[in-house]
DOPASE-833417 format. One record per residue: residue number from 1; residue in one letter; x, y, z of N, C-alpha, C in turn. Coordinates in steps of 0.02 Angstrom, whole numbers, plus 50000, padded with zeros to 5 digits. Example, Ala and Ser with C-alpha at 12.3 -4.5 7.8 and 13.67 -1.06 7.14 Angstrom:
! DOPASE-833417
<node pos="1" code="a" n_x="50660" n_y="49716" n_z="50390" ca_x="50615" ca_y="49775" ca_z="50390" c_x="50660" c_y="49835" c_z="50390"/>
<node pos="2" code="s" n_x="50642" n_y="49888" n_z="50354" ca_x="50684" ca_y="49947" ca_z="50357" c_x="50645" c_y="50002" c_z="50394"/>
This chain:
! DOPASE-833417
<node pos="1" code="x" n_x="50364" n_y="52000" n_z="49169" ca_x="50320" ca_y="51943" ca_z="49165" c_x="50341" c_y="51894" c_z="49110"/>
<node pos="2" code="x" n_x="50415" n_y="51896" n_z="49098" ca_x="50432" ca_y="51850" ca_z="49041" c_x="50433" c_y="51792" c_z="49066"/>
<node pos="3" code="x" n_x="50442" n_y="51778" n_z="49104" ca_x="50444" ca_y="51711" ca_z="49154" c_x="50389" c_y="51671" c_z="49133"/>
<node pos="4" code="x" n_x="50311" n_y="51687" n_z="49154" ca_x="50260" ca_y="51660" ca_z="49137" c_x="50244" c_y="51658" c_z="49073"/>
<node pos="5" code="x" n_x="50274" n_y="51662" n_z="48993" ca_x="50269" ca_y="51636" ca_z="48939" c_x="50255" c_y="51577" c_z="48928"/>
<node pos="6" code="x" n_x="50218" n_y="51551" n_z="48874" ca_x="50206" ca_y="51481" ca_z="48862" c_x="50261" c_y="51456" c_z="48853"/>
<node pos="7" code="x" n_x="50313" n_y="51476" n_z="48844" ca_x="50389" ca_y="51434" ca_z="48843" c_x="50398" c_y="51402" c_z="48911"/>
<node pos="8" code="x" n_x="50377" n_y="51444" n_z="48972" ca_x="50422" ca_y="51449" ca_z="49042" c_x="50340" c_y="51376" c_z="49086"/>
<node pos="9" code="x" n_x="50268" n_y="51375" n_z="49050" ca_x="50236" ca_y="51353" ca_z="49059" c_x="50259" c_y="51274" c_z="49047"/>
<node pos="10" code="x" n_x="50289" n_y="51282" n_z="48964" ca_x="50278" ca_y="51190" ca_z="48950" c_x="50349" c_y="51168" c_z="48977"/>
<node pos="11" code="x" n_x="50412" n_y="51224" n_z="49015" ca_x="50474" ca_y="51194" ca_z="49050" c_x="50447" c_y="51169" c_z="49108"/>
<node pos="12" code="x" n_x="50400" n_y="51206" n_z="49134" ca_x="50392" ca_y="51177" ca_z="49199" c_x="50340" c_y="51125" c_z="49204"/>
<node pos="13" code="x" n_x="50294" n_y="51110" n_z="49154" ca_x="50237" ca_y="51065" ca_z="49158" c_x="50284" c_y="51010" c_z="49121"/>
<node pos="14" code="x" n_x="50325" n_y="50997" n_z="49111" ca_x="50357" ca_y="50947" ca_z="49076" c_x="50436" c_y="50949" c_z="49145"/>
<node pos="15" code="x" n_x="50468" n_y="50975" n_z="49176" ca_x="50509" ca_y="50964" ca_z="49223" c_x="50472" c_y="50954" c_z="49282"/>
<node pos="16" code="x" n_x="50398" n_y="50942" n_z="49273" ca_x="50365" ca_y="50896" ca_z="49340" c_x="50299" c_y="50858" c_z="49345"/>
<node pos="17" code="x" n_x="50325" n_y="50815" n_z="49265" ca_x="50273" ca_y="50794" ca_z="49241" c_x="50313" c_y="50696" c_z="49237"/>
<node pos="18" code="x" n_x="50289" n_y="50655" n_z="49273" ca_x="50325" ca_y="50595" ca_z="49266" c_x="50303" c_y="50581" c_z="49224"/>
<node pos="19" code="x" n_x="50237" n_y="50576" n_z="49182" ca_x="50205" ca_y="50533" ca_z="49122" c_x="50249" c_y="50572" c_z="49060"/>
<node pos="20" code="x" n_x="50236" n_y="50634" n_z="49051" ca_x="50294" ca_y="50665" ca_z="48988" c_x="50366" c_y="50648" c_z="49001"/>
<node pos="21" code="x" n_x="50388" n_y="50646" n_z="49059" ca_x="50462" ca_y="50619" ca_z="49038" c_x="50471" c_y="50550" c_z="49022"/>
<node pos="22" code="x" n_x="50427" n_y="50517" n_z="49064" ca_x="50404" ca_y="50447" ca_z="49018" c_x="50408" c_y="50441" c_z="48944"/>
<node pos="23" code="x" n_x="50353" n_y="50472" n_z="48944" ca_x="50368" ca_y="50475" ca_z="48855" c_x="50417" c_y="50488" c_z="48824"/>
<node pos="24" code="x" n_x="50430" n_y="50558" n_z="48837" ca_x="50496" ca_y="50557" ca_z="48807" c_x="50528" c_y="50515" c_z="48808"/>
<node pos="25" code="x" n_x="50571" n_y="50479" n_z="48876" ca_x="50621" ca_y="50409" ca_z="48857" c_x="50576" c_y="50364" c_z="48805"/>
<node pos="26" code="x" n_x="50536" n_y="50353" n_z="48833" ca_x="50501" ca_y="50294" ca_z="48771" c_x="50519" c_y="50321" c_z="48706"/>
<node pos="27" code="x" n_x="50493" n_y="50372" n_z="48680" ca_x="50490" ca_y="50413" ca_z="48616" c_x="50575" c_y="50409" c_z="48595"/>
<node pos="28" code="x" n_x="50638" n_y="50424" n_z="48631" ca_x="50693" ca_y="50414" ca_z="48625" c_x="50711" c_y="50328" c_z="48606"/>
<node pos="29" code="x" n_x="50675" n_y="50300" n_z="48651" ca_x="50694" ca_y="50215" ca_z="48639" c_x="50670" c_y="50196" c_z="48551"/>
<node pos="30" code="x" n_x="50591" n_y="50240" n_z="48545" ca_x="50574" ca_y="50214" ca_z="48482" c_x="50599" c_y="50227" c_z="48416"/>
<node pos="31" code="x" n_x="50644" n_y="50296" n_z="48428" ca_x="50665" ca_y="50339" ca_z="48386" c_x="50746" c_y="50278" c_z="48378"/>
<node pos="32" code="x" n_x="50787" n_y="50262" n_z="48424" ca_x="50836" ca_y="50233" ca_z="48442" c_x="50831" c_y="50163" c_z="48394"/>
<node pos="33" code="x" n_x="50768" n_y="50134" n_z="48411" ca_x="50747" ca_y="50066" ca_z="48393" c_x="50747" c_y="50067" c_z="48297"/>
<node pos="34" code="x" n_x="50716" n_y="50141" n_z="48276" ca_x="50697" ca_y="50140" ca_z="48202" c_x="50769" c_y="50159" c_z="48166"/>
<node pos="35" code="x" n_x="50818" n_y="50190" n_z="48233" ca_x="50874" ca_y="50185" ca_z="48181" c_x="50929" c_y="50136" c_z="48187"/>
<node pos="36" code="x" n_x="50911" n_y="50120" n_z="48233" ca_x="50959" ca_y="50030" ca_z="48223" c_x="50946" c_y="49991" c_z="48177"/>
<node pos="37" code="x" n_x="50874" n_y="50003" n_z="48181" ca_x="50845" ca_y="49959" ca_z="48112" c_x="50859" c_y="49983" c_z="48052"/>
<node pos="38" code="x" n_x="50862" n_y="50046" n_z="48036" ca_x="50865" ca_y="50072" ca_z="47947" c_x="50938" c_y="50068" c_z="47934"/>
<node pos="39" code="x" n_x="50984" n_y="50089" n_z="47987" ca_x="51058" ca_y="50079" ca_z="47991" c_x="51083" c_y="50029" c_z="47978"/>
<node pos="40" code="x" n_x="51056" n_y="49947" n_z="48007" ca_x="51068" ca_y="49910" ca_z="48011" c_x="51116" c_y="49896" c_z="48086"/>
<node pos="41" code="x" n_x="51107" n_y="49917" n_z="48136" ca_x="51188" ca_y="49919" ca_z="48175" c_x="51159" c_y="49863" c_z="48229"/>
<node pos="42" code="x" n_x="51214" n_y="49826" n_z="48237" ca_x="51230" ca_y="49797" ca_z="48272" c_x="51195" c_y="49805" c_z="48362"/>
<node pos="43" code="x" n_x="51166" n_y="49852" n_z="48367" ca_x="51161" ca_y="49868" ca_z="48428" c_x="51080" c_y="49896" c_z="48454"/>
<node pos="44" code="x" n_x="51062" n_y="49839" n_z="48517" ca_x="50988" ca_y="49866" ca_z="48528" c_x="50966" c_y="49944" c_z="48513"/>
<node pos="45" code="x" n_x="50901" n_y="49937" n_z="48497" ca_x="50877" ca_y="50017" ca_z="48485" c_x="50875" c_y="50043" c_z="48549"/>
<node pos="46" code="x" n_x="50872" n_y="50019" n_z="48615" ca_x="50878" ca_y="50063" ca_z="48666" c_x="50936" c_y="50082" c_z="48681"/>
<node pos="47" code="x" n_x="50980" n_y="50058" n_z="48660" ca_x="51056" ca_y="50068" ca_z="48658" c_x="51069" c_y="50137" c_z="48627"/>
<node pos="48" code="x" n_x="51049" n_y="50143" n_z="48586" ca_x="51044" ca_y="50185" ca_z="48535" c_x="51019" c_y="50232" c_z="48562"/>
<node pos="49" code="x" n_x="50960" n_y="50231" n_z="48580" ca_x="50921" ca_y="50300" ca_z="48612" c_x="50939" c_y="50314" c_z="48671"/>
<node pos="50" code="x" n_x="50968" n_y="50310" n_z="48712" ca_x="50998" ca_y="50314" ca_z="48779" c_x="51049" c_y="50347" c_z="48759"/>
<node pos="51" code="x" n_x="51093" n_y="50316" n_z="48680" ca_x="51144" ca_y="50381" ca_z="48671" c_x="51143" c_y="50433" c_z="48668"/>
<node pos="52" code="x" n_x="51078" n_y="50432" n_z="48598" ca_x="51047" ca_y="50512" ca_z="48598" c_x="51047" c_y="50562" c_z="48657"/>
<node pos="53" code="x" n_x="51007" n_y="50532" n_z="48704" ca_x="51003" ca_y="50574" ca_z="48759" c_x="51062" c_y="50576" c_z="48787"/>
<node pos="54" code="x" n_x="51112" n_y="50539" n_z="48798" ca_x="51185" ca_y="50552" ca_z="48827" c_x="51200" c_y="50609" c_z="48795"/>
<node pos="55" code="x" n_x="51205" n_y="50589" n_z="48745" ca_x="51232" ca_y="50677" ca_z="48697" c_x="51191" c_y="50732" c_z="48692"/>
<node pos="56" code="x" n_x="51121" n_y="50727" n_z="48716" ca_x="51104" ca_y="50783" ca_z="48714" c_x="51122" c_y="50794" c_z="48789"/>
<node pos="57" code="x" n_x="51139" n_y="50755" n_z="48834" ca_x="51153" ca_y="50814" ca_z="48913" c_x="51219" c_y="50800" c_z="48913"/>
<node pos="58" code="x" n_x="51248" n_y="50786" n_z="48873" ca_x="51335" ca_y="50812" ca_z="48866" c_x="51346" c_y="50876" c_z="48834"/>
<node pos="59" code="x" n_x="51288" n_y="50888" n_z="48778" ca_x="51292" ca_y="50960" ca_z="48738" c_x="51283" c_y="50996" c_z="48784"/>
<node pos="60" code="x" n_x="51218" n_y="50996" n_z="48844" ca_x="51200" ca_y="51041" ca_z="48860" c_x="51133" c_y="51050" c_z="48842"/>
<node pos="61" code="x" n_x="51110" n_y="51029" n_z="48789" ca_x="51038" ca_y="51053" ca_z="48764" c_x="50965" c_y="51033" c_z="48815"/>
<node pos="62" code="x" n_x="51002" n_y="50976" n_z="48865" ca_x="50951" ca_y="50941" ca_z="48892" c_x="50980" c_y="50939" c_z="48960"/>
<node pos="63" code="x" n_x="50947" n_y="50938" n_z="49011" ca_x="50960" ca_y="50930" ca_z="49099" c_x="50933" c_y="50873" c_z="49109"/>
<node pos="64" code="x" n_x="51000" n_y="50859" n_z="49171" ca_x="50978" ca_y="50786" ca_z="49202" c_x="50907" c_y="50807" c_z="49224"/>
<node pos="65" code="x" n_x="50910" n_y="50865" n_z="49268" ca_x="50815" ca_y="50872" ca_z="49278" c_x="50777" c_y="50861" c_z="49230"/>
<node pos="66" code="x" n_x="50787" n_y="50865" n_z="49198" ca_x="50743" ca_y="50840" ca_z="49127" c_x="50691" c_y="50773" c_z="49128"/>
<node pos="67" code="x" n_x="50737" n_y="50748" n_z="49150" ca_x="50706" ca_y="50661" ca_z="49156" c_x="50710" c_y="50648" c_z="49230"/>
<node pos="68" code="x" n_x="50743" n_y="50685" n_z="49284" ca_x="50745" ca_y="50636" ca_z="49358" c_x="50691" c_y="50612" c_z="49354"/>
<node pos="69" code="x" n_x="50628" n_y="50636" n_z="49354" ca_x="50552" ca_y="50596" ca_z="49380" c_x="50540" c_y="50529" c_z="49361"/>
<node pos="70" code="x" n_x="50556" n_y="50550" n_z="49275" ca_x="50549" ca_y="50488" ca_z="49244" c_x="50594" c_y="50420" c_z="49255"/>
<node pos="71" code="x" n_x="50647" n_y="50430" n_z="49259" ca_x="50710" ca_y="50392" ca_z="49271" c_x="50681" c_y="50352" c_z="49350"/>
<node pos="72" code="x" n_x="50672" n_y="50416" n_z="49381" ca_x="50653" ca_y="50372" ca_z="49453" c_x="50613" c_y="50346" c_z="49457"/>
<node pos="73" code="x" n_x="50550" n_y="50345" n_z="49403" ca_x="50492" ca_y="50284" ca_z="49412" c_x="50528" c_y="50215" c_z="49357"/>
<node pos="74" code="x" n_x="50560" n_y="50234" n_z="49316" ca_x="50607" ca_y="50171" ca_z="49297" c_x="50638" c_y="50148" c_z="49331"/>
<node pos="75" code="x" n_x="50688" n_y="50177" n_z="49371" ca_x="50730" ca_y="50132" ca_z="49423" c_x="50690" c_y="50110" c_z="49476"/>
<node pos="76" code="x" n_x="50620" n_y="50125" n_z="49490" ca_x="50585" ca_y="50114" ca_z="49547" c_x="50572" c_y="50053" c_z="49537"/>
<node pos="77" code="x" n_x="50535" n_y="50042" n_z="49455" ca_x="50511" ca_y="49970" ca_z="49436" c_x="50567" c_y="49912" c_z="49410"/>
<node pos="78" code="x" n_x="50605" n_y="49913" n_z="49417" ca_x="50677" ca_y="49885" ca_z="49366" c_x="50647" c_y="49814" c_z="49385"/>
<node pos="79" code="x" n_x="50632" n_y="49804" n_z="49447" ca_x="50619" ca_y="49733" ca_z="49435" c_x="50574" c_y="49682" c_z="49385"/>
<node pos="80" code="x" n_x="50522" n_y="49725" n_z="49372" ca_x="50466" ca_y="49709" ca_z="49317" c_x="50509" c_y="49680" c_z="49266"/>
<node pos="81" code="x" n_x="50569" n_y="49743" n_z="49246" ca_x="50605" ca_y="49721" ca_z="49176" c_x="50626" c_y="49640" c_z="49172"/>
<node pos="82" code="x" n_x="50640" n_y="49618" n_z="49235" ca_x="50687" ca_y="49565" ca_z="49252" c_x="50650" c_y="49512" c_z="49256"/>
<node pos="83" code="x" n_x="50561" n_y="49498" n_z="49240" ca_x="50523" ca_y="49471" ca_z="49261" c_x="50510" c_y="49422" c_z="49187"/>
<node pos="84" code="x" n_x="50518" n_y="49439" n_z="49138" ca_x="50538" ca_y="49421" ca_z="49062" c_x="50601" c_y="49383" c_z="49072"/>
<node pos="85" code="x" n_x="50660" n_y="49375" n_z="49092" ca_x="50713" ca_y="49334" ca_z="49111" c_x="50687" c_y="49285" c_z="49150"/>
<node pos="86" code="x" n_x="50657" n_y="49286" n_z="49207" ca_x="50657" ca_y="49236" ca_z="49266" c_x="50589" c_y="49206" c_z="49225"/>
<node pos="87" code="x" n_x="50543" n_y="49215" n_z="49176" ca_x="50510" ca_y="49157" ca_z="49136" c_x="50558" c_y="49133" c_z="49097"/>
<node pos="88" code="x" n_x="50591" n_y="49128" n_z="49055" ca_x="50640" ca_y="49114" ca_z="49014" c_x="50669" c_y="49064" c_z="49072"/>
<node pos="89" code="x" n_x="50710" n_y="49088" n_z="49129" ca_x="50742" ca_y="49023" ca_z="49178" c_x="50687" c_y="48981" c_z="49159"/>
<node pos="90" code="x" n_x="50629" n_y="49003" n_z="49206" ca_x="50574" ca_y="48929" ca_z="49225" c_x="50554" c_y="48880" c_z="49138"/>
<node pos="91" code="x" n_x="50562" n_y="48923" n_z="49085" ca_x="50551" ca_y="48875" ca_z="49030" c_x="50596" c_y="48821" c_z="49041"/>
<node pos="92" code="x" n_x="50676" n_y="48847" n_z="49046" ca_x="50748" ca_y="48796" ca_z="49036" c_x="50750" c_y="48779" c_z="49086"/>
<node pos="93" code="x" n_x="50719" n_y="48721" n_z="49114" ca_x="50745" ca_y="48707" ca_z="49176" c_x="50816" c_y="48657" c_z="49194"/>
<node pos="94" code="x" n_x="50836" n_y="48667" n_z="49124" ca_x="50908" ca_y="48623" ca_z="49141" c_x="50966" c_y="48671" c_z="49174"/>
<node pos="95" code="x" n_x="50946" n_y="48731" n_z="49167" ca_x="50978" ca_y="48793" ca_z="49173" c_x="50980" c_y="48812" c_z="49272"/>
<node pos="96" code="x" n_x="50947" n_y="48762" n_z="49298" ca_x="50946" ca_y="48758" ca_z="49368" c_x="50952" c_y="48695" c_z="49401"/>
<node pos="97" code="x" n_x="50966" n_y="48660" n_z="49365" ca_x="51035" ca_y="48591" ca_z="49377" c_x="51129" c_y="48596" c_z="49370"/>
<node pos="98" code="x" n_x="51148" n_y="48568" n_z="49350" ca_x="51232" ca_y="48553" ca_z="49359" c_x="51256" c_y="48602" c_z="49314"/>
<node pos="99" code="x" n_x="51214" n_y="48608" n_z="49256" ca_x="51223" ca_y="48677" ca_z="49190" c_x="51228" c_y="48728" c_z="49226"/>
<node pos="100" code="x" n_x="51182" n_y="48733" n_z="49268" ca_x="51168" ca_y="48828" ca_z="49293" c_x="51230" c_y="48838" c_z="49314"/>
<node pos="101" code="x" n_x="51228" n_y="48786" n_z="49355" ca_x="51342" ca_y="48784" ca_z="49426" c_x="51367" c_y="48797" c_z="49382"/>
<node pos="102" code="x" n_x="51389" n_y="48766" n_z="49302" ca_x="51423" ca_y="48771" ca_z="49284" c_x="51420" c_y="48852" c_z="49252"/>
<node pos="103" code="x" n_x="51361" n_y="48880" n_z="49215" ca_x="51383" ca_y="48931" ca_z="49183" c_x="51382" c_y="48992" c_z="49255"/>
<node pos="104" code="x" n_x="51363" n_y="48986" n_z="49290" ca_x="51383" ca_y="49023" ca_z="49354" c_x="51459" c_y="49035" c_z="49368"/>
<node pos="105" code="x" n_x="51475" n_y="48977" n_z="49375" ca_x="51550" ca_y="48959" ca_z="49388" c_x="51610" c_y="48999" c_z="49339"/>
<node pos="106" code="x" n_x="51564" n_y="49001" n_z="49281" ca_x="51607" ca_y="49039" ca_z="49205" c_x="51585" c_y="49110" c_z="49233"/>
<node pos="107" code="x" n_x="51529" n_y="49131" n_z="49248" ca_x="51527" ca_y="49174" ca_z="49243" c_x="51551" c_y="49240" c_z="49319"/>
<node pos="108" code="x" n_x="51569" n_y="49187" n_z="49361" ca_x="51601" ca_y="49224" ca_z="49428" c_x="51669" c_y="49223" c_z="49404"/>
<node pos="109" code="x" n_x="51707" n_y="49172" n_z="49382" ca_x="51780" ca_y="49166" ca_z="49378" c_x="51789" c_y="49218" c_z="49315"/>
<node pos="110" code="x" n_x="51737" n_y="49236" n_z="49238" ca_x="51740" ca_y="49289" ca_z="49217" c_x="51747" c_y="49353" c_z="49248"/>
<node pos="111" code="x" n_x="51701" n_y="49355" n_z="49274" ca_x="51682" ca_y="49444" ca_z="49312" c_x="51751" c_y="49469" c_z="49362"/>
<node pos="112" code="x" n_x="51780" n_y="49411" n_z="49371" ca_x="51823" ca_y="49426" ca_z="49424" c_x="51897" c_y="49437" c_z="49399"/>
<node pos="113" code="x" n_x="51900" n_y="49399" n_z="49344" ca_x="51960" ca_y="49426" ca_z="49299" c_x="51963" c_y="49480" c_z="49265"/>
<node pos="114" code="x" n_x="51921" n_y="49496" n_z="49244" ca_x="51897" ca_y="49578" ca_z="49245" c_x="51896" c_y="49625" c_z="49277"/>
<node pos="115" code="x" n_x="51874" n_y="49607" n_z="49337" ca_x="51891" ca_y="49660" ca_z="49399" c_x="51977" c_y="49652" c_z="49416"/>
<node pos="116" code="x" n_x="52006" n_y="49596" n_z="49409" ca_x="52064" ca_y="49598" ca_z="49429" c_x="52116" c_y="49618" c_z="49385"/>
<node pos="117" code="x" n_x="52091" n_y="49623" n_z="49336" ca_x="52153" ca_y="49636" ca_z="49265" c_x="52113" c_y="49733" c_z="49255"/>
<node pos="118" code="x" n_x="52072" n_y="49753" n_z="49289" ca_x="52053" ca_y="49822" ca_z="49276" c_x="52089" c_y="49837" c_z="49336"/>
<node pos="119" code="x" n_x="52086" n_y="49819" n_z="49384" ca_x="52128" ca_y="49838" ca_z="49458" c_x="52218" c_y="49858" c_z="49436"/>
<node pos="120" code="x" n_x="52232" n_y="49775" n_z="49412" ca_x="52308" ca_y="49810" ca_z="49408" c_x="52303" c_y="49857" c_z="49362"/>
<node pos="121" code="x" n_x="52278" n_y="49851" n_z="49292" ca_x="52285" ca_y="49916" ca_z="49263" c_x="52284" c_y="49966" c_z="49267"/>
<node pos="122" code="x" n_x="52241" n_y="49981" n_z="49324" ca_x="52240" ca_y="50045" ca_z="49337" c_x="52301" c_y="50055" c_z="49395"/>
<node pos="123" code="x" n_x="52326" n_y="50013" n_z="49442" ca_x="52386" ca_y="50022" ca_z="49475" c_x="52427" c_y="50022" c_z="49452"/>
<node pos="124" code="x" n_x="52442" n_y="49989" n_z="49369" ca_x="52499" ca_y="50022" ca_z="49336" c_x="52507" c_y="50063" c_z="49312"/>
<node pos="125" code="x" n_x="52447" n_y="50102" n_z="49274" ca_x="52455" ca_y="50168" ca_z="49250" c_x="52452" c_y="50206" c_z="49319"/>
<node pos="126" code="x" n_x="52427" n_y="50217" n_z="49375" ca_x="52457" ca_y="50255" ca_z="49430" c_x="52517" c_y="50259" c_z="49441"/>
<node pos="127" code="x" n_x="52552" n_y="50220" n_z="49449" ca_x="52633" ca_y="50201" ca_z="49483" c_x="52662" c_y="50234" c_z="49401"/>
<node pos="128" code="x" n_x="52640" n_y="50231" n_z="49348" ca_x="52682" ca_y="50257" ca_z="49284" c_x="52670" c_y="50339" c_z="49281"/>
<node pos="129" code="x" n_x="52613" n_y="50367" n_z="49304" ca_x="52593" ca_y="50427" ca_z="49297" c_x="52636" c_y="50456" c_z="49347"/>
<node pos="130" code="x" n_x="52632" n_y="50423" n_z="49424" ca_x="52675" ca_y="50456" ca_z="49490" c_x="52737" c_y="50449" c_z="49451"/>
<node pos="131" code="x" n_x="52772" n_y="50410" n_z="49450" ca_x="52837" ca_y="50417" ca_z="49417" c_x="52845" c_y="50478" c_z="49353"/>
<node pos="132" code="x" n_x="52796" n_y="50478" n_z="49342" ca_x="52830" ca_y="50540" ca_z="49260" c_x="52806" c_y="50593" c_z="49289"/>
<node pos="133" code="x" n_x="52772" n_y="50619" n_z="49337" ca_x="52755" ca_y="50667" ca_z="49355" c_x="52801" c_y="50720" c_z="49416"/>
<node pos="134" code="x" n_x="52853" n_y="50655" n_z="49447" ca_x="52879" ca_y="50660" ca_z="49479" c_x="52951" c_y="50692" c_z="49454"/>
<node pos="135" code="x" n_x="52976" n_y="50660" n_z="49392" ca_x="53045" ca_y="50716" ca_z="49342" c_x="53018" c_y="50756" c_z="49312"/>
């Protein structure tokens, strides 16, 4: 009956609990947020806390089950996030005149040099790997 221990109780009331894994990410974001701040670093606190948890399910200490529930009511809502941006457009509305074309325009001919300079790179290190692998 080791199974039913209060250990084996709060794994499973917490691996099918969406509001606690909620928290938790939150609790990770806030933890993330206070040390960007005392650190000083360069980099959002959710940035930060998202690492945490990377490294803890790279250690091992933590399962992707851990969070699926939670994760999937985040990815469910993602659009909400995006709803804070599209006020920001409607404030600038110069940003949906000849400006917008233009930083559009920067920003397709960006994305695409990127994709195209990651493409050959990676077809050159292929064609360099087949070749040395090959003597």
């Amino acid at each position: 009956m080791h199974r039913r221990g209060p250990l084996f109780r709060i794994r499973y009331a917490f691996h099918h609990s969406r509001l606690l894994q909620l928290g938790v990410l939150t609790g990770f974001w806030f933890l993330g947020q206070a040390a960007a701040q005392a650190l000083r670093l360069p980099v959002p606190g959710g940035v930060v806390g998202m690492a945490a948890v990377l490294a803890l399910l790279l250690s091992g200490r933590m399962s992707v089950f851990s969070f699926r529930r939670g994760a999937e009511v985040l990815l469910a809502e993602m659009l909400l996030f995006f709803v804070p941006a599209v006020m920001a457009l409607l404030d600038h509305s110069e940003f949906v005149g000849v400006l917008g074309l233009k930083l559009l325009a920067v920003i397709l001919t960006g994305t695409l040099c990127v994709m195209a300079s990651t493409a050959l790179t990676v077809d050159l290190c292929a064609r360099w790997t087949s070749r040395h692998v090959a003597r």
